[in-house]
VOFI-486301 format. One line per field, with one value per residue (C-alpha): x, y, z; residue in three letters. Coordinates in steps of 0.5 Angstrom, whole numbers, plus 2048, in hexadecimal, padded with zeros to 3 digits. Example, Ala and Ser with C-alpha at 12.3 -4.5 7.8 and 13.67 -1.06 7.14 Angstrom:
c1 <- 819,81B
c2 <- 7F7,7FE
c3 <- 810,80E
aa <- ALA,SER
# end
This chain:
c1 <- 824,821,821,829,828,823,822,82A,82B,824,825,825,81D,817,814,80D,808,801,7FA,7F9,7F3,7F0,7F1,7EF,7F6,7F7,7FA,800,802,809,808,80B,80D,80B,80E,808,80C,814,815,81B,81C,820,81A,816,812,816,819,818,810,810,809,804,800,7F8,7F3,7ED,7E7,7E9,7EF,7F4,7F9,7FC,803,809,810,815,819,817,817,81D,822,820,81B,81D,822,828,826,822,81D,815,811,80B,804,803,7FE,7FF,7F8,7F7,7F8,7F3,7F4,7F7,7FE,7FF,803,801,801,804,801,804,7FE,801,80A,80B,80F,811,815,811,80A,80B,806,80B,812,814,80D,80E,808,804,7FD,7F6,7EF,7E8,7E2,7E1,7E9,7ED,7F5,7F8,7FF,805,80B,811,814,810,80A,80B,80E,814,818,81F,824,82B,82B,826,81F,81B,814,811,80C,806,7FF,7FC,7F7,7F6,7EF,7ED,7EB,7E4,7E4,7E9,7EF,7EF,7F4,7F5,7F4,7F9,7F7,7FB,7F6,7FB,802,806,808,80F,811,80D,807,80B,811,812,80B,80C,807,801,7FB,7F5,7ED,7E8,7E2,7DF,7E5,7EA,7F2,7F8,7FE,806,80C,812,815,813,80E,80E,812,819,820,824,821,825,828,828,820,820,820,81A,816,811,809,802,7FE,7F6,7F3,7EC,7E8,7E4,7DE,7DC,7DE,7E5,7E6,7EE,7F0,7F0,7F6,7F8,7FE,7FB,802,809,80F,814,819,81B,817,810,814,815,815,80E,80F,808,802,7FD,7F9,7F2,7ED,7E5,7E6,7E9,7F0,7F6,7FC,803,80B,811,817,81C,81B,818,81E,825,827,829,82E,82C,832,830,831,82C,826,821,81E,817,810,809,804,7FE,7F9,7F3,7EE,7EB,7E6,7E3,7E3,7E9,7ED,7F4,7F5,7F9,7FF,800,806,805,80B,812,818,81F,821,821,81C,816,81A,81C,81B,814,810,80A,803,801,7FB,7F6,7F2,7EC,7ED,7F1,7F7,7FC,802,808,80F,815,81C,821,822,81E,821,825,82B,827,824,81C,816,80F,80C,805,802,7FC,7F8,7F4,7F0,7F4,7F6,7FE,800,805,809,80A,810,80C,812,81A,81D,823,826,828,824,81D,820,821,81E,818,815,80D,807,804,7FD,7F8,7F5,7EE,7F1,7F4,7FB,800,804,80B,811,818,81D,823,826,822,824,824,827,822,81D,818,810,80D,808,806,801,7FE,7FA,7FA,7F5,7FC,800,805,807,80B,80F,80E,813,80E,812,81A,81A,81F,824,823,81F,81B,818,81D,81D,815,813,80C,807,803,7FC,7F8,7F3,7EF,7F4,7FB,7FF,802,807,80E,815,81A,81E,81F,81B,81F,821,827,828,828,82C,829,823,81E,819,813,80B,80B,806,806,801,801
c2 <- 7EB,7EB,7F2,7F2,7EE,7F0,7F7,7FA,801,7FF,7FC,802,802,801,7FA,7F9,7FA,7FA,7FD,7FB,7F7,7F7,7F0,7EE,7EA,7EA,7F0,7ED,7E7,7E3,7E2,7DC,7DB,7D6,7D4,7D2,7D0,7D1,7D2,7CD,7D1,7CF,7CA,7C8,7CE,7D4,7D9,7E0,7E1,7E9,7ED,7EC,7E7,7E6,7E1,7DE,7DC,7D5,7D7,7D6,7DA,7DE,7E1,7E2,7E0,7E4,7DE,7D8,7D4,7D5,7DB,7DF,7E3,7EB,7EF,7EB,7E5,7E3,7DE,7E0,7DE,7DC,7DC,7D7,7D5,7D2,7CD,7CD,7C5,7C1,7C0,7C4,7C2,7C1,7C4,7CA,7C8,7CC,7CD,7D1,7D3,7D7,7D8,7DD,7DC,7E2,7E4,7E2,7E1,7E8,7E6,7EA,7E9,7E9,7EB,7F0,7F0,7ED,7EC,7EF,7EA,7ED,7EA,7E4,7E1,7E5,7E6,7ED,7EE,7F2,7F0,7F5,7F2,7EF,7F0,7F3,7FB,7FD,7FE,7FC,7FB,7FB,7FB,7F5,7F4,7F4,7F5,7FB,7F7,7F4,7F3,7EE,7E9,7E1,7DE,7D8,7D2,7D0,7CA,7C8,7C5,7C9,7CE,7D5,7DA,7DF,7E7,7ED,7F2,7F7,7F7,7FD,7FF,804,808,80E,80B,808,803,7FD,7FD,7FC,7FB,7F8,7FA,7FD,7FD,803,802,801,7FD,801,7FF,803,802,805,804,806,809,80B,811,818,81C,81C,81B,819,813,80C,80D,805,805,80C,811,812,812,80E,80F,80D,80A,808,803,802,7FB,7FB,7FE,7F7,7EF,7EF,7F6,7F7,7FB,802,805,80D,811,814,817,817,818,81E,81C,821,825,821,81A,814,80D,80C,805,802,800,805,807,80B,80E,810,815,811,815,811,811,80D,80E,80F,80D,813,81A,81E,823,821,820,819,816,80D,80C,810,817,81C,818,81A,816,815,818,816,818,819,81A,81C,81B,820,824,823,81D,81C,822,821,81E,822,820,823,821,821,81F,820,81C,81E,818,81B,819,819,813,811,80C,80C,805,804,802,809,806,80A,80A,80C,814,814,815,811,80C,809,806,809,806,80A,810,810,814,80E,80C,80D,806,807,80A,809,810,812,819,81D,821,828,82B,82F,829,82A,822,823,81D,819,815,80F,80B,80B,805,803,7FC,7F7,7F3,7F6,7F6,7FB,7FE,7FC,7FB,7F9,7FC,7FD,7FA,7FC,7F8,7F9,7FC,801,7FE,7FE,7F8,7F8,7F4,7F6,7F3,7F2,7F0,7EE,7E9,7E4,7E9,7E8,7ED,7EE,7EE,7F5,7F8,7FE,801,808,809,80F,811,811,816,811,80B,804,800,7F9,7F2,7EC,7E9,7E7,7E4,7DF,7DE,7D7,7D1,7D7,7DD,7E2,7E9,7EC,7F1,7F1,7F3,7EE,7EC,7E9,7E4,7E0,7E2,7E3,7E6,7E3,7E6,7E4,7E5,7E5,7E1,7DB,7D4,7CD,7CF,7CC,7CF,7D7,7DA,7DB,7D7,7D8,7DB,7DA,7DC,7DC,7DD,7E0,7E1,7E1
c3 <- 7E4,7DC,7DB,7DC,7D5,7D2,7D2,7D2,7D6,7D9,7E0,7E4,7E1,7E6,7E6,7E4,7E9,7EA,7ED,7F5,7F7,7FE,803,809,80D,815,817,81B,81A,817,810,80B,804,800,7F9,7F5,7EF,7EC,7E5,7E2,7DD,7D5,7D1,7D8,7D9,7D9,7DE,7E1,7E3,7E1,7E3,7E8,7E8,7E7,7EA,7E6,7EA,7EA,7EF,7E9,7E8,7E2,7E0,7DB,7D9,7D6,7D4,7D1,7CA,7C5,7C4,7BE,7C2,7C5,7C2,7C6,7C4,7CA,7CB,7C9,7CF,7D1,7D5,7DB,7DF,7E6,7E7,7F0,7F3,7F3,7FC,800,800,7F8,7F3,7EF,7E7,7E3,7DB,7D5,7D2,7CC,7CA,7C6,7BF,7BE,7B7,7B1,7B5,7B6,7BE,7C3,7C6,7CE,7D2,7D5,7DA,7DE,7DC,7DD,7DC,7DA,7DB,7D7,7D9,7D3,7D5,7D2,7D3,7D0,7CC,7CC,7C5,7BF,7BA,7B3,7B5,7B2,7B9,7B9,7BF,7BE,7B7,7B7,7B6,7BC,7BB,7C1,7C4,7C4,7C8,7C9,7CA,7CD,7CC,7D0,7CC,7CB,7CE,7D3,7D3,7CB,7C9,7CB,7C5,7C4,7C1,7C0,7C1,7BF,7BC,7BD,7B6,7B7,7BD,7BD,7C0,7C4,7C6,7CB,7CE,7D6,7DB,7DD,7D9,7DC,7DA,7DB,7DB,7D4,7D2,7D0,7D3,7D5,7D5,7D3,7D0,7D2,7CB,7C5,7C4,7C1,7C5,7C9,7C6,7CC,7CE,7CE,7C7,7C6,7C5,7C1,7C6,7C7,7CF,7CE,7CD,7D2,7CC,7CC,7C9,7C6,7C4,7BE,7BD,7BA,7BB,7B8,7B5,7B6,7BE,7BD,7C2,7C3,7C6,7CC,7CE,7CB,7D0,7CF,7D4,7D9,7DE,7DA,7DC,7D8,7D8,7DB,7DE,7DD,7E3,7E1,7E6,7E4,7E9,7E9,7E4,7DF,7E1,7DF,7E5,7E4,7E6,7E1,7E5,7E2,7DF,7E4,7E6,7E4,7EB,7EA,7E7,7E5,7E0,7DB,7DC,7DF,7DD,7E4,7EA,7E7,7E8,7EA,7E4,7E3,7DC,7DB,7D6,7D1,7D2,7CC,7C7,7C3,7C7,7C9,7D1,7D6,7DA,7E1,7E4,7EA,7EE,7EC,7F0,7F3,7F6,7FC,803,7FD,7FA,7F2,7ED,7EE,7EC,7E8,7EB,7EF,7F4,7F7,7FE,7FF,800,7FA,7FC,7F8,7FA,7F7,7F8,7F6,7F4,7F7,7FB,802,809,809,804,7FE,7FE,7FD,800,800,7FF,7FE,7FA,7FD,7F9,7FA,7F7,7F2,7EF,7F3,7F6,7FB,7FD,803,805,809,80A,807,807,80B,808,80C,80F,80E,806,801,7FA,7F9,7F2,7F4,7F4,7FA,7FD,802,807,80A,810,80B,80C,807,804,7FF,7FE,7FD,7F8,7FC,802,809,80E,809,803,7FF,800,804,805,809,80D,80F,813,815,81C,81B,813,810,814,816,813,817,812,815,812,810,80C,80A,802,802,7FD,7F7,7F8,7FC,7F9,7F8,7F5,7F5,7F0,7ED,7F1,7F6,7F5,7FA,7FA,7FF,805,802,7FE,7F7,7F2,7EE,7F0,7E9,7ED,7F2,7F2,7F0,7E9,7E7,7E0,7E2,7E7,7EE,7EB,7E6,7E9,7EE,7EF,7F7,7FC,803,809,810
aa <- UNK,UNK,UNK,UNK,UNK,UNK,UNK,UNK,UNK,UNK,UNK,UNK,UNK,UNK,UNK,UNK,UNK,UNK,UNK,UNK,UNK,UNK,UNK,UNK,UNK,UNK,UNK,UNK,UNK,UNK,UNK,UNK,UNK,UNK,UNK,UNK,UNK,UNK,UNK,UNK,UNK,UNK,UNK,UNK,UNK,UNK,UNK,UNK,UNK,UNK,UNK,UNK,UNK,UNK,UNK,UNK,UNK,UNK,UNK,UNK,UNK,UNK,UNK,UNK,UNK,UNK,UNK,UNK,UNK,UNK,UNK,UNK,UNK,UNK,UNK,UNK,UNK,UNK,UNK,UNK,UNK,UNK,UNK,UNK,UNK,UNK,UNK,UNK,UNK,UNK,UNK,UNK,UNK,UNK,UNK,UNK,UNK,UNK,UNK,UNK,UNK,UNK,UNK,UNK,UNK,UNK,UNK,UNK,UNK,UNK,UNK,UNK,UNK,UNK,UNK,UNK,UNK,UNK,UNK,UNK,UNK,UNK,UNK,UNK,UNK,UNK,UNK,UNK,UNK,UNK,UNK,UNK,UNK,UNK,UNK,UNK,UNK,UNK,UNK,UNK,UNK,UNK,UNK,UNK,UNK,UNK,UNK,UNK,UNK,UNK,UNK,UNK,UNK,UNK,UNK,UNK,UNK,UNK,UNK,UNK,UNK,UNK,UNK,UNK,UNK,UNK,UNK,UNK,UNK,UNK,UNK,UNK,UNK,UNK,UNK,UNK,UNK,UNK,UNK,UNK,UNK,UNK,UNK,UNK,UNK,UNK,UNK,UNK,UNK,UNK,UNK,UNK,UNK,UNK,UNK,UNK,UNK,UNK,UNK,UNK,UNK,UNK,UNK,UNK,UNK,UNK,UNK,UNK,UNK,UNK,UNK,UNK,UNK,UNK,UNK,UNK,UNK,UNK,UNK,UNK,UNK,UNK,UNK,UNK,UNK,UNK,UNK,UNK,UNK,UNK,UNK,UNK,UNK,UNK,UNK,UNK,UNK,UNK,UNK,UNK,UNK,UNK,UNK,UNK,UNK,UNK,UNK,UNK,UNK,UNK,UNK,UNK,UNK,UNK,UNK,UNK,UNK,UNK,UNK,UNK,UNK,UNK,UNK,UNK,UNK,UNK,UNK,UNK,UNK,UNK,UNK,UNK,UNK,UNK,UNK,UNK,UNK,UNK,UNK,UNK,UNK,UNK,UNK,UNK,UNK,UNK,UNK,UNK,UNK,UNK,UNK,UNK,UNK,UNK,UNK,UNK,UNK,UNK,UNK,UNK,UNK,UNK,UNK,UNK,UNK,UNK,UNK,UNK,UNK,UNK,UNK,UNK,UNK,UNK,UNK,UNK,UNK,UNK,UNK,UNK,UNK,UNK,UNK,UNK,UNK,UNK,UNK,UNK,UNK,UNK,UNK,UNK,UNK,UNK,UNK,UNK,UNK,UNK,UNK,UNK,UNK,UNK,UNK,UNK,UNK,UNK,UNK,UNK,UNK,UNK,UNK,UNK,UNK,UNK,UNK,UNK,UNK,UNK,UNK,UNK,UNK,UNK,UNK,UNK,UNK,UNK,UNK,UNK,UNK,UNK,UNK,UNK,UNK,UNK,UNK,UNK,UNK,UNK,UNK,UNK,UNK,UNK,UNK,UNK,UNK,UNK,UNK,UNK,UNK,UNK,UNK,UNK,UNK,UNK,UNK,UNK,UNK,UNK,UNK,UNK,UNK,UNK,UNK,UNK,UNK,UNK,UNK,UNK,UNK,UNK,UNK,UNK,UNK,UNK,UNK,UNK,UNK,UNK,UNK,UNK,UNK,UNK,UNK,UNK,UNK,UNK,UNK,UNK,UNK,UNK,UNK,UNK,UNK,UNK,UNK,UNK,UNK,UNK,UNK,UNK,UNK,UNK,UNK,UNK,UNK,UNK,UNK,UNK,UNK,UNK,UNK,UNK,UNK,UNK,UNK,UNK,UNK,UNK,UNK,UNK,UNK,UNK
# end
C-alpha cells in the first residue's frame, strides 16, 4: 500500500475515513461485487485510488490517485497524482469511462503533491480535497523540501467537455498551522470546512521526529467575505501527544450544535506499543465551539483506548445514529486476538461517553482489521469492511443487525473480496447510491504495472 512509501514510520496510521449515509438494501440477500473500473497505473491513468468516493447528480462518480505523472513529486520522489472522473455506461452492460480531470504538477507550480483525501462537492459541483505535500510552505522531510500540504479546489468547466480549473484555497505556510493535511474535509452549514493534519502544530515534542515532532492540529477554514478574497484558516486545536492523543486521522464529523467529533489512532494511554515506543492506543475526541465569538475551542476527550475489549487504533469517521450515540471501528484489540472491533460511545447527561464493544473480530473467514467507517441502513443495521483475510484473503464486506434497540448485535458475512483481477484490500469508507455500495480498494484489478494491481473502484449489492 502507499503509505508504506509515502509516509515512512506511518503505516500504523488509520486510513481516511468518512460520515455514513443512510440507505435502504434488502435485509437478506447474497451480495456481488462488481469492479467497475481497474486502474493500469504508469502514464495510462495511474494507480492507487485513495479516499472515498462522490457522486454528482448525473451518477458520475469522483475520486483521487496518489500515483500518477512524473517522479519529481513528495518527498521521496513519487508521483503527483491526480483527479478522476468515472462517466456511468450509456446501456446496461457498458463500460464505465474514466476521465482525469486535473494531474497535479507538483514542484515548481507549487499546486500540491500525493492527494491525500478523497473529495467533498458543494452545491454548485466544486470538488475540494487535501494534499499531503506541496504548495509554497517551508516544511521539509528527510532533509528535503516537502512542502506541508494544500487544500484545494476543482471547478467544472463552463461548457462541457471544457477544462476543469485548479484553485489552492489555502497553502499551509510552515508546520505550525499544520503538516500533512489528511482526511476528507467536512462543511457546516455557512460554508466553513474542517479538516486535519497529521503533524505539525504548536505543541507536542514526542510525535514522529521526521516531520518535527509535532502532534498534528484540527484547522477550520473560512471562505472570503468577498468573491476572490484569499481563504482564511484558524487552528482550533493543536495536539500535545500523551494522554491529549496525536495524530488525528482526519473524517471529521460535526453534530447540530456545530461540535467537531474525530479519532487520533495513538496517544490516549500508553498501553500500546506500534514500533514506536510507548505512544498509546488512540482516542475519540471531541471540540466544541466557544461561547463567545473569537474565544478559544474546547476539547474533551471523550474515550482514551487500552487495546483490550474497547479496541485500538481507532479509525476516523465517527457516525451518529438517531439517539446520539456514536459508532466507529477500531483496528486492533477486541475479546479475540487483538484484530478489531466496531464499537460504540453513548453519552449521558454529564457529558461522560461510555464505550461499547459491538463486535471483536475474530479473522479467518469473517475477516480481520477493519479500516472503514461504518453506514447505517434504514432499518438501523450497520455495515463496514475489513482489510484482510476473509474466505477469499482479501477482505471482507459485513452487517450487523440488532432486534433488540441495540442491546445486542449479530455479525453476519455478506461478502468475500477476492484478490487482483478482483477488488482486493477495502479501506475507504462505502457510499451508497441507488441500492448498492460503492468505494475503492488500493489494491487488486487487472494492472500489470503495480504489484497485486493498481487498484480498483468497485460495486457491491445484494
Amino acid at each position: 500500500m502507499t503509505h508504506k512509501n509515502r509516509f515512512p514510520r506511518l503505516a500504523y496510521i488509520g486510513l481516511i475515513l468518512g460520515i455514513a449515509l443512510i440507505f435502504a438494501l434488502p435485509a437478506s440477500a447474497a451480495w456481488k461485487e462488481k469492479v467497475l473500473y481497474s486502474f493500469q497505473g504508469g502514464t495510462n491513468d495511474g494507480s492507487y485510488p485513495y479516499g472515498s468516493v462522490i457522486f454528482d447528480k448525473q451518477g458520475n462518480l469522483y475520486g483521487v490517485l496518489q500515483d500518477f505523472g512524473g517522479d519529481s513529486c513528495a518527498p521521496l520522489g513519487g508521483e503527483c497524482g491526480a483527479v478522476y472522473q468515472l462517466s456511468p455506461p450509456a446501456q446496461n452492460g457498458g463500460s464505465w469511462t474514466e476521465t482525469l480531470l486535473y494531474e497535479f504538477q507538483g514542484k515548481g507550480a507549487n499546486d500540491g503533491e500525493s492527494p491525500n483525501s478523497g473529495l467533498v462537492m458543494d452545491k454548485s459541483g466544486n470538488l475540494y480535497g487535501l494534499t499531503a505535500y506541496g504548495g509554497t510552505g517551508n516544511c521539509t522531510l528527510l532533509g528535503g523540501s516537502a512542502g506541508c500540504g494544500t487544500v484545494y479546489e476543482l471547478s467544472p468547466p463552463k461548457q462541457k467537455g471544457g477544462a476543469w480549473t485548479e484553485t489552492i484555497l489555502y497553502s499551509f505556510p510552515s508546520a505550525k498551522q499544520g503538516y500533512v493535511p489528511i482526511g476528507d474535509l467536512v462543511f457546516d452549514s455557512t460554508g466553513n470546512l474542517y479538516g486535519s493534519t497529521l503533524f505539525g502544530g504548536a505543541k507536542g515534542t514526542t510525535c514522529d521526529p521526521d516531520y518535527g515532532g509535532q502532534c498534528g492540529v484540527v484547522f477550520e477554514l473560512s471562505p472570503p467575505k468577498k468573491k476572490g478574497g484569499a481563504w482564511t484558516q484558524k487552528v482550533l486545536h493543536n495536539f500535545a501527544g500523551g494522554t491529549d492523543g496525536f495524530s488525528p486521522n482526519g473524517a471529521l464529523t460535526l453534530d447540530s450544535k456545530s461540535k467537531i467529533y474525530g479519532t487520533t489512532p495513538m496517544g490516549g494511554n500508553q498501553l500500546c506499543n506500534f514500533g514506536e515506543g510507548q505512544v498509546g492506543c488512540g482516542t475519540v475526541f471531541e471540540l466544541v465551539p466557544p461561547s463567545k465569538r473569537g474565544g478559544a475551542w474546547t476539547e474533551d476527550v471523550l474515550h482514551r483506548f487500552t487495546d483490550g475489549d474497547d479496541g485500538g487504533g481507532p479509525n476516523g469517521g465517527l457516525v451518529f445514529d438517531s439517539k446520539g450515540s456514536l459508532y466507529g471501528t477500531a483496528g486492533s484489540g477486541g475479546s479475540g486476538e487483538g484484530l478489531g472491533t466496531v464499537f460504540q460511545l453513548i453519552a449521558s447527561h454529564s457529558n461522560k461517553w461510555k464505550v461499547k464493544t459491538l463486535y471483536s473480530f475474530q479473522g479467518g473467514d469473517e475477516g480481520r482489521g477493519p479500516a472503514a467507517p461504518l453506514a447505517f441502513d434504514s432499518s438501523g443495521n450497520l455495515y463496514g469492511t475489513t482489510s484482510w483475510e476473509g474466505v477469499n484473503q482479501g477482505g471482507t464486506l459485513f452487517r450487523l443487525e440488532s432486534s433488540d434497540g441495540g442491546q445486542s448485535w449479530t455479525f453476519h458475512l455478506l461478502y468475500s473480496f477476492e484478490r487482483s483481477p478482483n477488488a482486493e484490500f477495502p479501506t475507504y469508507r462505502l457510499v451508497p447510491y441507488k441500492a448498492a455500495l460503492y468505494s475503492v480498494t488500493a489494491r487488486g484489478g487487472t494492472g500489470q504495472s503495480c504489484q497485486g494491481g493498481c487498484g480498483t473502484v468497485f460495486e457491491v449489492k445484494p
